[in-house]
LOMAR-678461 format. One record per residue (C-alpha): residue in three letters; x, y, z. Coordinates in steps of 0.05 Angstrom, whole numbers, padded with zeros to 5 digits, always signed. Layout:
<sites>
ALAXYZ/...
</sites>
This chain:
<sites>
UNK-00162+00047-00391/UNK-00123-00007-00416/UNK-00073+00000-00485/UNK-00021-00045-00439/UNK+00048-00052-00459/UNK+00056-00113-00422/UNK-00011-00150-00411/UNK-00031-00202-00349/UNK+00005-00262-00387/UNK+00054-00224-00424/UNK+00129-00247-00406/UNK+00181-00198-00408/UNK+00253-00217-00431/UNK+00285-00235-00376/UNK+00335-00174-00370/UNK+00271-00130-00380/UNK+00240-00172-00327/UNK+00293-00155-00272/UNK+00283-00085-00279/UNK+00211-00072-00277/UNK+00213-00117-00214/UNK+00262-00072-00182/UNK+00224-00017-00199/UNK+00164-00051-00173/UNK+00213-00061-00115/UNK+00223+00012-00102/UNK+00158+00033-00108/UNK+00134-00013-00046/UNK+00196-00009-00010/UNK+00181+00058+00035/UNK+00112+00036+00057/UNK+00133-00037+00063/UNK+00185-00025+00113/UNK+00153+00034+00150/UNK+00104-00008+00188/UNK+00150-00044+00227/UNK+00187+00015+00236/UNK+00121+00059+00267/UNK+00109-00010+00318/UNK+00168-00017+00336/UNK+00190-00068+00390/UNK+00246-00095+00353/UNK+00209-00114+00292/UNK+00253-00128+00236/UNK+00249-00094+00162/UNK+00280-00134+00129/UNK+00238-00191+00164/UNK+00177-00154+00131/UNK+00205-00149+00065/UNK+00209-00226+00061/UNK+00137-00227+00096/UNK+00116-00186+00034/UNK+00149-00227-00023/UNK+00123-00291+00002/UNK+00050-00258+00017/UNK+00051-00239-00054/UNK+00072-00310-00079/UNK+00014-00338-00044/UNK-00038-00288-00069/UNK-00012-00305-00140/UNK-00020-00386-00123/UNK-00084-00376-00104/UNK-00104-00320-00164/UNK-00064-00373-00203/UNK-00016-00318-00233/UNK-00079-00274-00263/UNK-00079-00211-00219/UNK-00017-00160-00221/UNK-00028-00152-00146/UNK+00032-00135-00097/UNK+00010-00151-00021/UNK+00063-00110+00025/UNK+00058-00093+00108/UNK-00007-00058+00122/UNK-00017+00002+00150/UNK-00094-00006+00178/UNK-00068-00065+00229/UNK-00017-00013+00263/UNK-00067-00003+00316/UNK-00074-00066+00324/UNK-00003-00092+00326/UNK+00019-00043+00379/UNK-00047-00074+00422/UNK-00010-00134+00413/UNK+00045-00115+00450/UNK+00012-00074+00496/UNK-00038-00141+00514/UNK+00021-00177+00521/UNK+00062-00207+00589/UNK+00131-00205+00544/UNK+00156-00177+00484/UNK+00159-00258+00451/UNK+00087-00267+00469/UNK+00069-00195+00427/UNK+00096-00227+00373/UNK+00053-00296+00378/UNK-00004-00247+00391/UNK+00027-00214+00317/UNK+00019-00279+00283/UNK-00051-00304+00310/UNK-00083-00230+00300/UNK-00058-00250+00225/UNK-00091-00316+00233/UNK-00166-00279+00262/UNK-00153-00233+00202/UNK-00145-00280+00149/UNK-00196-00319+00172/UNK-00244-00268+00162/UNK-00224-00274+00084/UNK-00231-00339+00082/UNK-00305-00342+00111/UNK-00323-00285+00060/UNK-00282-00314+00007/UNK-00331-00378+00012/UNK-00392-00334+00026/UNK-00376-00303-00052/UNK-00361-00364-00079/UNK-00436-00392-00063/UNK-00469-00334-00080/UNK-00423-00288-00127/UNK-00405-00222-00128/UNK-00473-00184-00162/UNK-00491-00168-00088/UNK-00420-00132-00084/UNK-00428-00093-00144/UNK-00502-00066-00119/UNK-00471-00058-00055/UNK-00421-00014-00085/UNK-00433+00015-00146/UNK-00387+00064-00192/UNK-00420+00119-00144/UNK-00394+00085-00086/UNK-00322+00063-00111/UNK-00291+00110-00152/UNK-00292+00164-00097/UNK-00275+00105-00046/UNK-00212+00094-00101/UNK-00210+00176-00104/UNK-00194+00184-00032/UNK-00146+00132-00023/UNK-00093+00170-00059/UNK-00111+00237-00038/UNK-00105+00208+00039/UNK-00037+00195+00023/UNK-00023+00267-00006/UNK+00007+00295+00063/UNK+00048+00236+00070/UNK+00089+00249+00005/UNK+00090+00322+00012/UNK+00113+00306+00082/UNK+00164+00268+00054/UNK+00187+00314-00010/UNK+00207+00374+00054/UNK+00229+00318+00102/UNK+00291+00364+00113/UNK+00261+00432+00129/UNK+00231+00453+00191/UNK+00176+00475+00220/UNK+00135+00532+00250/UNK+00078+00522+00305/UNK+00022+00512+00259/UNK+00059+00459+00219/UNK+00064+00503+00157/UNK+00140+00486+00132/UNK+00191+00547+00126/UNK+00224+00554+00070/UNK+00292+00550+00101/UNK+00360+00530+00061/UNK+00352+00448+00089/UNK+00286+00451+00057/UNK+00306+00481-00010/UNK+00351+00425-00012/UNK+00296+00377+00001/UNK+00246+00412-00045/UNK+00299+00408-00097/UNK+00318+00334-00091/UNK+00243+00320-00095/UNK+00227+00363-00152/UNK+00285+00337-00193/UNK+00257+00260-00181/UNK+00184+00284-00201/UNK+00201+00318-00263/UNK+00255+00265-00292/UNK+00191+00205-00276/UNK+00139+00247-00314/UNK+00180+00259-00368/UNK+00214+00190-00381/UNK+00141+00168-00373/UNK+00108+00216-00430/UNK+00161+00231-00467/UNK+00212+00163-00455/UNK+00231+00118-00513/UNK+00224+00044-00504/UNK+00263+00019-00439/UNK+00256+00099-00409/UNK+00182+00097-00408/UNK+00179+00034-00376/UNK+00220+00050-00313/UNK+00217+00123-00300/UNK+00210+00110-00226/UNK+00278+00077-00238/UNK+00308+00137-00275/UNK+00274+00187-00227/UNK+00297+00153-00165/UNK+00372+00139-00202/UNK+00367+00218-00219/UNK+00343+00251-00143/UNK+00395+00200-00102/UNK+00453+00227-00161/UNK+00424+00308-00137/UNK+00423+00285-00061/UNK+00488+00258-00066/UNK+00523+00320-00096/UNK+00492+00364-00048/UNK+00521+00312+00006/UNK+00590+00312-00021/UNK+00586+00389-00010/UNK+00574+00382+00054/UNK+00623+00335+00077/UNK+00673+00380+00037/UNK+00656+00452+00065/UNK+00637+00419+00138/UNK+00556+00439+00129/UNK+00510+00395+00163/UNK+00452+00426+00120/UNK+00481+00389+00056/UNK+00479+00328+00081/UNK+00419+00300+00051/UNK+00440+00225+00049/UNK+00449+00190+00108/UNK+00507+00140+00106/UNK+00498+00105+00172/UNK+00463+00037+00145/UNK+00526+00035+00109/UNK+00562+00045+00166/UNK+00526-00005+00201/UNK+00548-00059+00158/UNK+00622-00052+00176/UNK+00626-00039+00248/UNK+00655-00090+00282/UNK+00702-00101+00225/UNK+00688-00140+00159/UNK+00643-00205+00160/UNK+00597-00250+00130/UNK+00547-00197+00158/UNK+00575-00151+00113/UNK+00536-00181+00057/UNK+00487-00231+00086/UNK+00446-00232+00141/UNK+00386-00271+00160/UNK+00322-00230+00172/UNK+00296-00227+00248/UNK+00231-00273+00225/UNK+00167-00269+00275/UNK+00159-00330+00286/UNK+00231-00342+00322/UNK+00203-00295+00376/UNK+00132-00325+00374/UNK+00158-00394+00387/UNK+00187-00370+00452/UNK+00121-00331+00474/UNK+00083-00392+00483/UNK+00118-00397+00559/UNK+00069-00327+00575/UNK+00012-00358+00535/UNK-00059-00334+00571/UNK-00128-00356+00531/UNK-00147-00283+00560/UNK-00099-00254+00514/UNK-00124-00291+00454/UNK-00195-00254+00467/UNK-00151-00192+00473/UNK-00121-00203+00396/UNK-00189-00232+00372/UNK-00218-00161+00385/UNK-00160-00118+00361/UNK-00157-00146+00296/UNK-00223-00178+00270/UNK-00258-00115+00263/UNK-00197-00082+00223/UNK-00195-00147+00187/UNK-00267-00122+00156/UNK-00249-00050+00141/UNK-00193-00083+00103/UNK-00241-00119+00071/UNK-00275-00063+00037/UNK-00200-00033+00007/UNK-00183-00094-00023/UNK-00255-00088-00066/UNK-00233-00012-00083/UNK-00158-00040-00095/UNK-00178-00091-00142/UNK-00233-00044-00181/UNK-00191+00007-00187/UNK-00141-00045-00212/UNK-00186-00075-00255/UNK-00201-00011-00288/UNK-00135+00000-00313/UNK-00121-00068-00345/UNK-00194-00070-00373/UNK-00210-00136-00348/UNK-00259-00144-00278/UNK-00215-00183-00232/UNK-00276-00203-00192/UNK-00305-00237-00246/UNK-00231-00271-00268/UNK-00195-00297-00229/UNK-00258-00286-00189/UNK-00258-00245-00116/UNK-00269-00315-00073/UNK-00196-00325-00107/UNK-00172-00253-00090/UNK-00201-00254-00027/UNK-00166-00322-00008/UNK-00092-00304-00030/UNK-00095-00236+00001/UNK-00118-00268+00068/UNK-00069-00331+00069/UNK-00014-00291+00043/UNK-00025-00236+00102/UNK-00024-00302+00149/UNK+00046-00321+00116/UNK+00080-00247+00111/UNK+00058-00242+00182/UNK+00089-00310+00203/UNK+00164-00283+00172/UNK+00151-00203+00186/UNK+00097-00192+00232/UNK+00060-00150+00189/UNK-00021-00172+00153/UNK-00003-00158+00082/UNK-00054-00117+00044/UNK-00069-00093-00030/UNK-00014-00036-00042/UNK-00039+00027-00085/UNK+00037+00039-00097/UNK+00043-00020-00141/UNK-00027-00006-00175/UNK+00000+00066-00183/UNK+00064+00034-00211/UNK+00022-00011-00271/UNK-00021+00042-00277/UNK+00044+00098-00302/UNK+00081+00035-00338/UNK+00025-00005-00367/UNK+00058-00055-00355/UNK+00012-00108-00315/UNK+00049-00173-00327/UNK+00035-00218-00269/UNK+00103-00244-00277/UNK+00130-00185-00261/UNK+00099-00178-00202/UNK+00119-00252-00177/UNK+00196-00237-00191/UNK+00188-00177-00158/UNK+00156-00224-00101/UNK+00219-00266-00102/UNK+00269-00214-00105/UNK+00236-00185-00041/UNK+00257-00254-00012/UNK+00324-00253-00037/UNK+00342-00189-00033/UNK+00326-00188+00053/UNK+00389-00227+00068/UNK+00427-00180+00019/UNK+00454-00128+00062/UNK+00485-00072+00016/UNK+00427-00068-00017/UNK+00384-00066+00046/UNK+00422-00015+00070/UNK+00426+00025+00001/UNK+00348+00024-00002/UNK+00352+00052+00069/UNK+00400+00114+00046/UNK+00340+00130-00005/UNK+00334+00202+00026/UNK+00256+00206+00036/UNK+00248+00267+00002/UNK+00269+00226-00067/UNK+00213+00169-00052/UNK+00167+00233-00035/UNK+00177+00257-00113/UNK+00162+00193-00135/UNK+00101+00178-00093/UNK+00077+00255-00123/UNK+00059+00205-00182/UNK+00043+00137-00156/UNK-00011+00172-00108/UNK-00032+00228-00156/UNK-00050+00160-00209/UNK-00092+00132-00154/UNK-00131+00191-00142/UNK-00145+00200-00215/UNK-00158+00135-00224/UNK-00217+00138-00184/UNK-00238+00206-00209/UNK-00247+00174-00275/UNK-00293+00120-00247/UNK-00340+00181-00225/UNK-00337+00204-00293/UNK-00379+00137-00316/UNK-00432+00161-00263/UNK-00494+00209-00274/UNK-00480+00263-00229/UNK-00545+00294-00241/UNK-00580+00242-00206/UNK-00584+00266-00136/UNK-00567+00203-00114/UNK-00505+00199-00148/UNK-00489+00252-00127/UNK-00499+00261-00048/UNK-00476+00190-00052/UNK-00405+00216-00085/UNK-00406+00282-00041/UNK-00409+00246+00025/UNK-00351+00201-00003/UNK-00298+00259-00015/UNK-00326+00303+00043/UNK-00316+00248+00101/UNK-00254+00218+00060/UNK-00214+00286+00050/UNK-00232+00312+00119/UNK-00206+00251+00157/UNK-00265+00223+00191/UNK-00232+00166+00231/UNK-00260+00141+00294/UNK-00229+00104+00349/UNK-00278+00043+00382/UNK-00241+00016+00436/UNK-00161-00009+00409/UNK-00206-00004+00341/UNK-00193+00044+00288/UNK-00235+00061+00235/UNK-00212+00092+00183/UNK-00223+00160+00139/UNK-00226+00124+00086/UNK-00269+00056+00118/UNK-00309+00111+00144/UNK-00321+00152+00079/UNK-00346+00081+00041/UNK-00384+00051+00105/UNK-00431+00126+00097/UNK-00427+00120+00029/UNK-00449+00061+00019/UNK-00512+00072+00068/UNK-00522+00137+00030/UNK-00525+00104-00037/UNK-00574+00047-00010/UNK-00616+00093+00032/UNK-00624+00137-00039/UNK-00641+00078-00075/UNK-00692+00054-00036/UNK-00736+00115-00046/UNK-00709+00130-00111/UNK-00747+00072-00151/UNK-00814+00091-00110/UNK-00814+00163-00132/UNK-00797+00138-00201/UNK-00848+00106-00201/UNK-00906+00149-00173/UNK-00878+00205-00230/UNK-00889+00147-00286/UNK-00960+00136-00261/UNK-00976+00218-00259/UNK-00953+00224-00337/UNK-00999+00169-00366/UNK-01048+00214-00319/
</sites>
């Protein structure tokens, strides 16, 4: 794909700089701060925001600043963080259970980081082939098509068989949404110089200005319907009068709670954590290769060749060891930030690293915590139209490399979007597998179970022509 405006190494003016990290910013926020919110038990979001930004800064030290690659709160180690909690005595020891299921996790990296590094990645790319990965890459956006149609009529109801009814509160949300999608696509194809760099900005800048009229109206005429944007993290900030809290507050970090778990500490427990997350830690594994592909594709340079995958593999699992030390939450790959360089071309890994720092910063800022947390979701659900659309297409055009006349290919691609779209996740145990670990685990024995008859029969048909 390439034809970058910004390259790997390229360094943006620093004014230029600060906004394409913000954007960046945006376009992780939601999914960053969601995970904590799903588990629950007091986790902290802005605790996971500084988890992320220092994750990220890791992954760059070890990928020493050559792969535009945002790590943010994961979504597949849910399961296992609430198993945490549920395996625990007390709520501090779930949270030293948080940080040593990070630990098992990372591990597991770092054992197959060294396991590429002796005997490099060809094995990988055999393993899983265009076939394999671009419908693997496919999926992972379309999995997340509910979520941002959810999100886009997150203020209309429902009827029993979850079909949403186009009632006046969802109008509003429809409308809020389709104002943020079309304003994005259009500053992206159409935007001049700074506008087609940060349409996310514009789009998000242009939905909140919609939401916020409609809101106005409602305060005004006394109808709860109007009011899109809630105003209580606002509200939050000033209860109790004025303070220092009012504008900076220090993140509820992990390992505070952790510290004081050790009283309930149980070797039992640590089996309990050791079999919660080392098996996710695996599935993981195999999105991070589709991440990085998919990734790779769009800047036209194979970042498992350079900076190599041993290095990929060994940021993303140290850095999900540090975000989970501050927030709790195993960092992963985020699509939302590949999405992001994919719609901007712009894939300067220093953008990405500011936007790692401003994470930091920007957790103990708390008007702008709180205005990120106003965002009305059916804005972000506009926005994530595109982000998640880009990865899905993204992978389609892997597929289009592949010789889908080769059966194969082709069963190997069909069992890929089949499994993937239909949501074949399994539960084993506190385990969950994935649709989309499930759709590349049959995939990939589809494609090596084809192959091994395939050159056979190729060959038997070679031998009956010089007949």
């Amino acid at each position: 794909m390439a034809n970058l405006v910004y390259n790997i190494k390229d360094k943006p003016k620093f004014d230029k700089l600060i906004v394409f990290a913000i954007q960046q910013l945006l376009a992780i926020m939601a999914a960053t701060i969601a995970v904590p919110a799903i588990v629950g038990n007091g986790m902290s979001a802005s605790a996971a925001l500084f988890g992320a930004g220092v994750g990220t800064i890791v992954y760059q030290l070890f990928t020493k600043f050559r792969s535009p690659v945002f790590l943010g709160s994961s979504f597949a180690f849910i399961g296992s963080m609430v198993a945490a909690f549920a395996g625990a005595t007390s709520m501090q020891l779930g949270y030293l259970g948080l940080i040593l299921g990070a630990i098992f996790a990372g591990l597991v990296y770092v054992v197959i980081a060294l396991v590429v590094k002796l005997v490099g990645v060809n094995w990988i790319n055999k393993l899983m082939p265009a076939a394999v990965i671009g419908p693997t890459v496919a999926i992972i956006g379309l999995s997340l098509a509910g979520a941002a149609i959810k999100d886009v009529f997150s203020y209309g109801a429902q009827d029993s068989n979850g079909s949403f009814i186009m009632t006046g509160n969802i109008w509003i949300s429809f409308v809020c949404a389709i104002v943020t999608l079309i304003v994005v696509v259009i500053c992206s194809t159409y935007g001049k110089k700074m506008a087609k760099l940060i349409p996310f900005i514009i789009g998000i800048m242009a939905g909140y200005a919609v939401a916020l009229i409609f809101t106005v109206i409602g305060y005004a005429a006394g109808v709860d319907a109007l009011k899109v944007i809630d105003f209580a993290p606002f509200k939050a900030l000033v209860d109790g009068g004025v303070g220092v809290h009012t504008f900076i507050a220090l993140p509820d970090f992990a390992f505070i709670e952790a510290i004081k778990g050790f009283k309930d500490f149980k070797w039992s427990y640590v089996a309990t954590i050791a079999v919660a997350y080392i098996p996710v830690a695996f599935v993981v594994f195999a999105e991070h290769i589709a991440d990085h592909k998919n990734l790779s594709t769009i800047i036209g340079s194979d970042l498992l060749d350079e900076p190599g995958l041993h290095r990929t593999l060994l940021g993303d699992g140290v850095g999900s060891i540090a975000g989970a030390f501050f927030g709790g939450c195993p960092n992963t790959t985020y699509g939302e930030s590949v999405g992001c360089v994919a719609i901007t071309r712009n894939a300067s890994v220093a953008t990405i690293t500011t936007t790692a720092i401003m994470a930091v910063l920007i957790s103990f800022l708390s008007p702008f915590v709180a205005f990120l947390d106003s965002i009305p979701g059916c804005v972000m659900g506009g926005v994530c139209i595109t982000l998640y659309g880009f990865i899905a297409v993204s992978g389609l055009k892997m597929i289009q490399k592949v010789d889908l006349e080769d059966n194969s290919n082709l069963f190997t691609v069909s069992v890929i979007l089949i499994c993937g779209i239909g949501g074949m996740a399994m539960a084993i145990g506190k385990v969950t597998i994935t649709s989309i670990a499930c759709a590349l685990i049959l995939g990939i024995v589809t494609n090596i179970i084809l192959t091994k008859f395939k050159k056979p029969a190729a060959k038997k048909t070679e031998e009956a022509d010089k007949e």
